[in-house]
N, C-alpha and C positions, 0 to 999 in steps of 0.2 A: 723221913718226909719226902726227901727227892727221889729217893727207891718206890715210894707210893706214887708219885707221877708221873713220875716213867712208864713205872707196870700200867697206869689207867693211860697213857698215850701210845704206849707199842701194844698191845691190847688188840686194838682194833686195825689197824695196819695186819698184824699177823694174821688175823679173819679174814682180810681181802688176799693175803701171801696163798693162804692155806685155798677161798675159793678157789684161787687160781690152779691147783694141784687137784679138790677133787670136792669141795664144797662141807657142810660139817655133817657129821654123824648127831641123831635123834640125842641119844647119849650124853655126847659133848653139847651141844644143846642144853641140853638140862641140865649139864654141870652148870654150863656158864648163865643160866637164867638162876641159880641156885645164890653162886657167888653174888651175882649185883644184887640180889634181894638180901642176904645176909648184910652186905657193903650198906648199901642202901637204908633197910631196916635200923642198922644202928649209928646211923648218922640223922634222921629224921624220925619224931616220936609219933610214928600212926599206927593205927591198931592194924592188928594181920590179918582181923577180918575183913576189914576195908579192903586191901591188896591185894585180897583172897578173891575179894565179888568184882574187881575188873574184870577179871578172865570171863565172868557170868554174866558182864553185862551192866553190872552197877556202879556207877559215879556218882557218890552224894557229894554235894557241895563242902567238900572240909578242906580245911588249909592243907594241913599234915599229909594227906593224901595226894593230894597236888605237888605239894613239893617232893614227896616220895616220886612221882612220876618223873618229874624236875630229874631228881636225882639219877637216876636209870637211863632217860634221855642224854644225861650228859654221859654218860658210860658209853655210849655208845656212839657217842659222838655225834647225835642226834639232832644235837641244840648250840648254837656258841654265840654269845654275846648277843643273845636275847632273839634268834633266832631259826627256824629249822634249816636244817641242814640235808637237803633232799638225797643231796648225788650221795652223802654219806647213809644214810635212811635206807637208799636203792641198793648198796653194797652191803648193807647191813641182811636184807632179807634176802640177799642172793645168795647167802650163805646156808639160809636155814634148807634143810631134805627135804621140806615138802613145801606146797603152795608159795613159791618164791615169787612166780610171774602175778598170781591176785595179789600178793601182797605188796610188790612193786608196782601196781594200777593203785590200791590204796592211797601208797605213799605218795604219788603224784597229783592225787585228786586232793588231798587233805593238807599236804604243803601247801599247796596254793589255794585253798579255801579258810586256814584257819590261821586267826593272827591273835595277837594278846601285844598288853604293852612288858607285863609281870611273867618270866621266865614259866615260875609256876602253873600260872592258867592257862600260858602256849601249850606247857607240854599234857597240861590236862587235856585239852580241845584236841588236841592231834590226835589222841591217843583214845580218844572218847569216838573221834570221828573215823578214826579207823576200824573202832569195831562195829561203828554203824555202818561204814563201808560195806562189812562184809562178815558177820561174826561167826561164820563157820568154820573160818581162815585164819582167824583172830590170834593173834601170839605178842604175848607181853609177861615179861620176868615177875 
């Protein structure tokens, strides 16, 4: 149990270590949107077509899916005590190889446009308004 909080706390500090040295490979990328969807997936009970049609653009109104979001947000250090987390949001997509800078105007624009009282629906709203932001750019696990 405390070996798992660890790993989901030094996680994301090593992604900022690593920006700092040379930013992440496509690759590595995709490994790690692989892990929190796996993480994620079997801790929340939503269908994988749900999770499948963010990338496409689709947000239906379901619980399960919202807290799916919920949960990937907080991987990432996204969200904490019922709110977003921008400056960590902005370090998060300085990491990704491509479209870092639109996606850092995103997260600036939709941190401070989107609120909820229920972790859940923040992280749905963010995440819903980031790829209205911009969904050519769009990246989510």
């Amino acid at each position: 149990m405390y070996r798992r909080i660890f790993v989901l706390l030094i996680v994301p500090v090593l992604f900022i270590l690593k920006k700092a040295e040379c930013g992440m490979s496509q690759d590595q990328v995709d490994n790690m949107a692989k892990g929190m969807r796996k993480s994620c997936t079997s801790k929340v009970p939503v269908d994988l077509a749900l999770v499948e049609g963010v990338v496409r653009g689709e947000f239906p109104d379901d619980p399960n899916l919202k807290c799916y979001l919920r949960c990937v947000m907080k991987m990432t250090k996204g969200i904490k005590n019922g709110k977003l987390e921008p400056n960590m949001l902005i370090a998060q997509m300085s990491l990704l190889p491509a479209n870092g800078d639109r996606l850092i105007e995103g997260v600036k624009k939709c941190s401070s446009e989107v609120a909820a009282d229920d972790e859940c629906e923040l992280s749905f709203r963010y995440v819903k308004c980031q790829y209205e932001f911009d969904p050519s750019v769009f990246f989510f696990p």
